[in-house]
C-alpha positions, -999 to +999 in steps of 0.1 A: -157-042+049-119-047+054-110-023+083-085+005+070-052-009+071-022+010+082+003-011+071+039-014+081+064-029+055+092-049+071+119-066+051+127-091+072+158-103+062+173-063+058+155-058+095+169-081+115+186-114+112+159-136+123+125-134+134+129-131+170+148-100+167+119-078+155+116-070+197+084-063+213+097-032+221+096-024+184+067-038+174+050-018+209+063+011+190+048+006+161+013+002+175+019+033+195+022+055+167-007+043+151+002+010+126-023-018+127-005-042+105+025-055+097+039-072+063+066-092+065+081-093+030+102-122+027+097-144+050+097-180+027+121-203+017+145-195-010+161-225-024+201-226-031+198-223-074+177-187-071+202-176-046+233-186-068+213-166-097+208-138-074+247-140-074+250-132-112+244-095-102+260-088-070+287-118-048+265-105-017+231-114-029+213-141-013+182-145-038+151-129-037+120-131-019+097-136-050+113-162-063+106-190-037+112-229-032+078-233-012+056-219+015+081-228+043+091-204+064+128-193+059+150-217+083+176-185+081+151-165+097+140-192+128+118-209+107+082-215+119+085-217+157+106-180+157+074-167+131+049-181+154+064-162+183+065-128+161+032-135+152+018-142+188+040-110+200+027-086+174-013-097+177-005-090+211+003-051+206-029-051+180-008-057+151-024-080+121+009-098+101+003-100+067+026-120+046+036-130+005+018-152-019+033-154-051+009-166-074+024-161-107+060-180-104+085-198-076+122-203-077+135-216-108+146-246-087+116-249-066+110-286-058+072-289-074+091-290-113+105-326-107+071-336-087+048-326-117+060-304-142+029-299-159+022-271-132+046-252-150+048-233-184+067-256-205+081-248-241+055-252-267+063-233-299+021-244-316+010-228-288+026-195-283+058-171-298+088-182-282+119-159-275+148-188-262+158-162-235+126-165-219+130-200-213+157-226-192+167-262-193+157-275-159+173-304-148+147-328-157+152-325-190+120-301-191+123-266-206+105-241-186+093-206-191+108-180-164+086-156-149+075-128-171+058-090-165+052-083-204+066-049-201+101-061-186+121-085-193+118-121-174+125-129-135+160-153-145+159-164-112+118-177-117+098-202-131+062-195-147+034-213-130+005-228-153-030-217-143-044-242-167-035-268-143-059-284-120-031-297-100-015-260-095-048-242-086-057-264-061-018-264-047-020-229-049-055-228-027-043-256-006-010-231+004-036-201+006-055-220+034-023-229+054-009-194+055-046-183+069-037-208+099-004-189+103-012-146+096-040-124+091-034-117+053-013-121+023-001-096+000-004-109-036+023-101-057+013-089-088-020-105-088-032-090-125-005-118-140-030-144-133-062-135-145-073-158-172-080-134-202-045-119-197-030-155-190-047-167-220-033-140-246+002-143-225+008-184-227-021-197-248-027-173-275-025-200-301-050-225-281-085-234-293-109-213-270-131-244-264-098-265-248-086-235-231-120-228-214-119-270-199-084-262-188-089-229-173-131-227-172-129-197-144-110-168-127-083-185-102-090-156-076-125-156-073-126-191-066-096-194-042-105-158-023-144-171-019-127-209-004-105-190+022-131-164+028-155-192+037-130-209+066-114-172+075-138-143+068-113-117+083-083-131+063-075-101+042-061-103+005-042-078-009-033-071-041-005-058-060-019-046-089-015-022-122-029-018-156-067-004-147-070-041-136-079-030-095-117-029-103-113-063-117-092-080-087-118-059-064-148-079-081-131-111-074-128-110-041-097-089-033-101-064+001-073-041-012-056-028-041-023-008-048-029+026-060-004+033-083-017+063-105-019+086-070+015+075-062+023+089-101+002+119-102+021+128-067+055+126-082+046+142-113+035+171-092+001+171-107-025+186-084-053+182-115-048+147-122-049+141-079-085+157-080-097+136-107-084+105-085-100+121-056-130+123-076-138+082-077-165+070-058-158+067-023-162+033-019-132+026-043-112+046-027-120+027+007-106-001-006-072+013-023-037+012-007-019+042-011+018+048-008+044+067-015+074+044-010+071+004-009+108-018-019+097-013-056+096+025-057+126+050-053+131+058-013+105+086-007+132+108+007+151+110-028+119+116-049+101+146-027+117+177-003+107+173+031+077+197+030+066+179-006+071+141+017+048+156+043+022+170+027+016+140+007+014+116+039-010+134+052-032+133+025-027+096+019-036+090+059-065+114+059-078+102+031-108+070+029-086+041+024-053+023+037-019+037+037+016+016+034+045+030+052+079+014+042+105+002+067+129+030+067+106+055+050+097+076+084+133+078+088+136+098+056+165+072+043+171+076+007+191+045-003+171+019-020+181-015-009+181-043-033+155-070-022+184-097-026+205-082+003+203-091+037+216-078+073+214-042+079+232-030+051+222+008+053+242+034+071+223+058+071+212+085+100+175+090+101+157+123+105+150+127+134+126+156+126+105+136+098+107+105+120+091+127+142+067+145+122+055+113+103+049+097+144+027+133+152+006+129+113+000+088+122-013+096+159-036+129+145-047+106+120-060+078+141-094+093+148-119+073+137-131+100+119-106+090+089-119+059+090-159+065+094-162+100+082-177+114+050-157+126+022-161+155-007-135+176-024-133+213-011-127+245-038-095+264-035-078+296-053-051+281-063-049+247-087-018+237-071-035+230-037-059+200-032-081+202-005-110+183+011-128+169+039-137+143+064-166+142+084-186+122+113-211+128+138-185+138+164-157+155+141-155+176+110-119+177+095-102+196+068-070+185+051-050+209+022-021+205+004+001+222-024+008+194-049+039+211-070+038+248-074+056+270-053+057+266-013+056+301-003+022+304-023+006+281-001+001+299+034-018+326+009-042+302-006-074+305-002-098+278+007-137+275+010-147+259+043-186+267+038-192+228+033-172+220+063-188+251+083-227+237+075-215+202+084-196+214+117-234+234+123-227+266+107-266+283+094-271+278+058-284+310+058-265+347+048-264+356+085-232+378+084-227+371+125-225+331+117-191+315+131-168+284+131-135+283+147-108+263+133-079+246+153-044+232+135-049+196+148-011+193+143+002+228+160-012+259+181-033+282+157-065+287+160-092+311+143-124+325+143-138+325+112-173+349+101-191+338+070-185+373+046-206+375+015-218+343+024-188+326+024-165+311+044-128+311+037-098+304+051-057+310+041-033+279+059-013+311+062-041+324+092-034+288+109+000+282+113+029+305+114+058+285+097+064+275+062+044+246+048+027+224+024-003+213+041-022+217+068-052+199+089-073+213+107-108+208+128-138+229+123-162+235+151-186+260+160-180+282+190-204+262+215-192+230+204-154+243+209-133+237+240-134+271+268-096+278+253-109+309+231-096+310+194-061+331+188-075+350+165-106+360+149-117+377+112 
């Protein structure tokens, strides 16, 4: 199994101006606080025509980093010897550098057209409906489809790539295995767009299913995942994925998936629908990538309060699975940045107090016991607050949050620890004297819980004297806890 990713996204040419200016004093940093991995997000090639259509939209653009000439690292960046140097400093300070693969499209003046166009989706009105915007005259006469998401309008700066092809899958696997040679994973962008019964109904709806399956007889993932696995077991594959297609990308081969409906049931505020998430089968939600901010999304910072941004990290980090963090996202910076800019084009201040608070969550979160432990949903009194835990042989940890609702309610909530208290070594038993004490692993408060009624509860309010939206604490019993007694008892 794929060890739990946290992953740092960099925008490399909005970070820095080449690759050698990510310092190793940054990248130290990074590893200090508790990141294992880095992606670099646009770090290929872009050739000169998706650049000038990058243009059409702002004078400033400089093309974007999805719609590529070829795997060859950007020249404006340092090109491969200043990558190789990144990549030798960040390994060095335990960091793992994943980088794109773009599997559906490339530039729309990427070099492979004029080498064999059949690679690409070409104009064929027998075998498909044909809107004339989706399409552009190449230079070689050919006319090729641009890349498309069927729920948006096409990429005008892309052109389609043509699973069908022999020649392109093996291109494509061929690339694959060079870019193992050079990181520790790729992050597939929007990786649903190439599986065969969705690229059959997109491009070949009006094909014969008997020439469709000799074009295109199996799934391109399964086949190039299993090839690279088989030379690079630990390369990791990532994909960006929506639709309810994650199970299916997971059964081909795929480590990770996004996890886009979490991301949506936070931001709707909808603590119900986050417990039926919570509710998958563990080993799913080991391999999901949750987020709450990546270049795609609003800035996390303009979509939650501070209180609303904290409470959610913490649940993403102390929950099974991996967690992205977006360059600029621990600084609490709301502008979004257009992917086709480049420089430092923000001017923004950074919180020092979220930066801060987001360094104290990753550190706390670190334990292996996030990684290793156990994992069940805990009861609570209010359905606003999601709550649940994590535990291992040497640690039992309890994480809640409020999930909309009002903040003040929270401290008064009322939580049911008795799982947590039997795991910690509590007596299942109705012995009135039974104890646990529970320490705020991210502050001073500590308590002394008694099981009443045969129950034990808890109120974040008893843990932590400040306003919040979540809290995490440890659960021990009194001879397993350090000599510093409890502050309080009840």
């Amino acid at each position: 199994m794929t060890k739990r990713l946290r992953l740092y996204e960099i925008n490399a040419r909005a970070f820095c101006g080449r690759f050698d200016e990510i310092s190793s004093d940054r990248l130290s940093e990074l590893a200090g606080v508790g990141f294992n991995a880095i992606w670099l997000m646009g770090a290929w090639l872009i050739g000169p025509g998706s650049k000038a259509m990058s243009r059409v939209l702002s004078k400033d653009f400089q093309g974007s980093p999805f719609a590529i000439s070829g795997y060859e690292f950007s020249p404006e960046l340092g090109g491969r010897t200043a990558y190789l140097d990144l990549l030798r400093r960040a390994r060095g300070v335990g960091l793992r550098v994943l980088l794109d693969f773009i599997p559906n499209h490339m530039g729309l003046d990427c070099p492979w057209i004029g080498d064999d166009p059949s690679q690409f989706i070409r104009s064929d009105p027998a075998l498909r409906k044909q809107d004339p915007g989706d399409y552009y005259l190449h230079p070689t006469g050919e006319v090729i489809a641009h890349g498309k998401d069927p729920y948006f309008p096409p990429w005008f700066d892309t052109a389609q790539l043509d699973y069908s092809s022999e020649t392109l899958r093996r291109r494509q696997i061929d690339n694959l295995r060079r870019i193992s040679q050079d990181a520790d994973g790729v992050r597939c962008d929007m990786a649903m767009l190439v599986l065969r019964d969705y690229f059959r109904q997109r491009w070949y709806p009006n094909a014969a299913e008997g020439w469709f399956n000799e074009r295109l007889p199996r799934e391109f993932w399964a086949e190039a995942i299993a090839e690279i696995k088989s030379i690079c077991p630990e390369f990791i594959f990532l994909a960006e994925a929506y639709w309810g297609k994650e199970p299916d990308l997971l059964g081909l081969g795929f480590d990770l998936t996004y996890e886009k409906s979490l991301y949506d049931a936070l931001v709707a505020r909808n603590a119900g629908w986050v417990r039926e998430l919570l509710s998958r089968p563990v080993d799913l939600l080991r391999r999901c990538l949750f987020f709450i901010e990546n270049h795609d999304e609003a800035r996390a910072a303009s979509v939650f309060e501070a209180g609303e941004n904290l409470a959610a990290m913490a649940m993403l980090l102390a929950l099974p699975g991996s967690v992205l963090v977006h360059q600029g996202q621990a600084e609490g910076f709301r502008e979004r940045l257009p992917i086709q800019a480049v420089g430092k084009t923000t001017t923004e201040e950074p919180d020092r107090r979220l930066q801060d608070a987001y360094a104290n969550l990753l550190k706390c979160t670190a334990d292996s016991v996030f990684e290793i432990g156990q994992f069940s949903l805990l009861s609570t009194s209010d359905p606003s607050v999601v709550a649940f835990l994590r535990s291992s042989v040497e640690k039992t940890v309890v994480y809640a949050g409020q999930i909309g609702g009002d903040a003040s309610s929270f401290l008064r909530t009322e939580i049911d620890i008795g799982d947590a208290a039997i795991v910690a070594g509590a007596h299942g038993n109705d012995n009135d004297d039974d104890v646990v004490i529970l320490r705020n692993l991210l502050g001073s408060g500590s308590i002394a819980i008694h099981r009443m009624a045969d129950r034990f509860t808890v109120m974040p309010g008893e843990l932590m004297s400040r306003e919040s939206r979540f809290v995490l604490f440890q659960v021990t019993r009194p001879d397993a806890a350090s000599a510093e007694p409890p502050a309080s008892s009840r």
